[in-house]
C-alpha positions in Angstrom: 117.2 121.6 140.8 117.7 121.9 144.5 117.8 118.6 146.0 116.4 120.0 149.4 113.9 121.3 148.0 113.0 117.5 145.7 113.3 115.7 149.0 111.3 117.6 151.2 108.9 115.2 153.0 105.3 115.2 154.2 102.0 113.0 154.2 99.8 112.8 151.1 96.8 110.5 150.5 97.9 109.5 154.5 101.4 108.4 153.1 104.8 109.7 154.0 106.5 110.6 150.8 108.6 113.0 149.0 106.2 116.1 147.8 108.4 117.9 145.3 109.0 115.1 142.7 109.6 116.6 139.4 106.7 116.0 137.0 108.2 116.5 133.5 110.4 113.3 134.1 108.0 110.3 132.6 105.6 108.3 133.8 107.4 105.9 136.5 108.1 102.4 135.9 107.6 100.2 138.6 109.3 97.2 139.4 109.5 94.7 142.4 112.9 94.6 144.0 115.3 94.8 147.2 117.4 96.6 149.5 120.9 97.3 147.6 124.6 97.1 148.6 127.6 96.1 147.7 127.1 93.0 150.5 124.2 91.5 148.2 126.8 91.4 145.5 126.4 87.0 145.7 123.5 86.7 147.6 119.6 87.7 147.9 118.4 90.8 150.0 116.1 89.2 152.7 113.8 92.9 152.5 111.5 93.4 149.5 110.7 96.3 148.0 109.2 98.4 144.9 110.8 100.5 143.4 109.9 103.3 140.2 112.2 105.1 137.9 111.4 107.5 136.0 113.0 107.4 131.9 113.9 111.0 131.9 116.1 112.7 134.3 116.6 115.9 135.9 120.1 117.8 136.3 120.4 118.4 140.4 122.8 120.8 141.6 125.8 119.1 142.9 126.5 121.5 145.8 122.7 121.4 147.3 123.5 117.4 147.1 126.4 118.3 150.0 124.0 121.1 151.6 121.9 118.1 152.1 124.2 115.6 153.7 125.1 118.4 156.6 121.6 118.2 157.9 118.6 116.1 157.2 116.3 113.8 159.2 117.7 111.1 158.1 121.2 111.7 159.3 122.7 111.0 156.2 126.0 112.6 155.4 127.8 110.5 152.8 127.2 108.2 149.6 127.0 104.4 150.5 128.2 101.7 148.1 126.1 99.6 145.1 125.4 96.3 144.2 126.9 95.2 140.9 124.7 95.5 138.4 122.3 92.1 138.0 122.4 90.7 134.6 121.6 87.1 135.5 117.8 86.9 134.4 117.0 84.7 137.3 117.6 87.6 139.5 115.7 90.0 137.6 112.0 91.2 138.2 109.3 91.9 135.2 108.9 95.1 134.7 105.2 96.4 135.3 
């Protein structure tokens, strides 16, 4: 898949979203969370969030992933770094 074309934005039902996300991936699973990054490695992210994941993935080409990162809206033009992963059940929300 091109990821251009998977993150092209727009309003739908008066929200601002993605309009190309793949439909043959599973029903999302939604979960309450927060903002990642390596600096919330030992502490709690003060911004809340949902987020949904979807159990099956699609393959994305590589080189429209770097296409991508030379021009968007968003400026963005380079991978940024990841929390850990949480496996201390305290930190954990329910899945819904």
């Amino acid at each position: 898949a091109d990821f251009a074309r998977l993150t092209e934005i727009g309003t739908r039902d008066a929200y601002h979203q993605a309009l190309n996300m793949p439909r043959n991936t599973g029903r999302p699973i939604a979960y309450a969370g927060s903002t990642t990054g390596p600096e919330f490695n030992d502490k709690e992210s003060p911004l809340q969030v949902w987020w949904s994941v979807r159990p099956r993935t699609l393959k994305v080409d590589a080189a429209s992933v770097g296409r991508w990162c030379q021009a968007n809206i968003f400026n963005e033009d380079h991978a940024h770094g990841v929390r850990d992963l949480v496996t201390d059940p305290a930190r954990l929300s329910p899945i819904r």
